[in-house]
C-alpha positions, 0 to 999 in steps of 0.5 A: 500500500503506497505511503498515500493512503495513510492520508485522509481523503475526501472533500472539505470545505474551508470554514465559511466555505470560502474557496481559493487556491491553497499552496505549498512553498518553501520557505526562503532561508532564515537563522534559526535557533534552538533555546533552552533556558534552565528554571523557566518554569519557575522564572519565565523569561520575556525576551532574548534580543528581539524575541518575545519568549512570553507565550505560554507552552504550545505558542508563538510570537511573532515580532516583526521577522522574528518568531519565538516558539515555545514548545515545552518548559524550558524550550523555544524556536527562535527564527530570525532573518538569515543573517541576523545569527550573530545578533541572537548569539550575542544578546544578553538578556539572559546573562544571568541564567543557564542557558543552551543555545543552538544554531539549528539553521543548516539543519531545518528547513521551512515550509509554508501551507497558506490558503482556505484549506491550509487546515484541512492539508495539514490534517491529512497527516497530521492527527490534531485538531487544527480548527481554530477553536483547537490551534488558534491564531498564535499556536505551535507545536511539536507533531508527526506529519505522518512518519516525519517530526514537525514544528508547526506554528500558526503566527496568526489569523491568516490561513497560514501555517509554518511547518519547520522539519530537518532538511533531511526530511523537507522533500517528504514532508513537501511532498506529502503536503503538495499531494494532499494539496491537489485534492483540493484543485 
């Protein structure tokens, strides 16, 4: 049984039944960071250079061209624009505590599923629920697009969502999310 019939099939209508082209890009190159900061439970952290590490678990934020994700305790994705590694290496607003910082750049990858069945795509390997009651705007999380690791971020009301994967990965993972997408054309 080919690795396509694991995803869900059928026809579903975007909420409010809106139609429009529904895409699957890859994402231009971005620095990216993996931040873990010790005691962040018990003394949660604000910022890092320009991120805001506000959020609670399973958010992002977003501040200009840079996102914070935090997807556990004490963990955060931090995606900036290429080029801007040396000022996230070099912030220090965080001095005083124990951290572990990360460039994870040449390992992920990004893609971006955008449009009104930007949700429905997804779910056709993801198995959480992504309608907006349950992943609203400025969600993230750490999932399985069905046998690949994902990060999946929703920065905002917009139906777009950011998957992050190894690039290992990324031509799966695109071509998963591309055959899902062509069910809906």
């Amino acid at each position: 049984m080919p690795e396509t019939a694991l995803l869900r099939r059928g026809p579903v209508l975007a909420p409010g039944g809106t139609t429009g082209p529904t895409r699957v890009t890859l994402r231009a190159p971005a620095a990216r960071f993996s931040l873990r900061v010790a005691d962040a439970l018990a003394h949660p952290p604000a910022r890092y250079g320009d991120f805001d590490l506000s959020g609670p678990l399973n958010s992002c934020r977003v501040h200009g061209e840079r996102i914070a994700a935090r997807l556990g305790p004490d963990e955060w994705l931090l995606i900036g624009p290429p080029g801007s590694g040396a000022t996230v290496e070099a912030s220090a607003d965080l001095a005083d505590r124990v951290i572990s910082l990360v460039d994870i750049s040449h390992r992920n990858v990004g893609l971006t599923v955008s449009g009104p069945h930007a949700y429905a795509v997804l779910n056709g390997g993801i198995a959480l629920d992504l309608s907006e009651a349950a992943f609203p705007a400025g969600s993230a999380t750490r999932t399985l697009l069905v046998k690949a690791e994902v990060v999946l971020l929703r920065p905002g009301r917009a139906p777009v969502y950011l998957v992050e994967c190894w690039r290992s990965f990324a031509p799966y993972v695109h071509g998963l999310l591309t055959e899902v997408v062509q069910e809906f054309i």
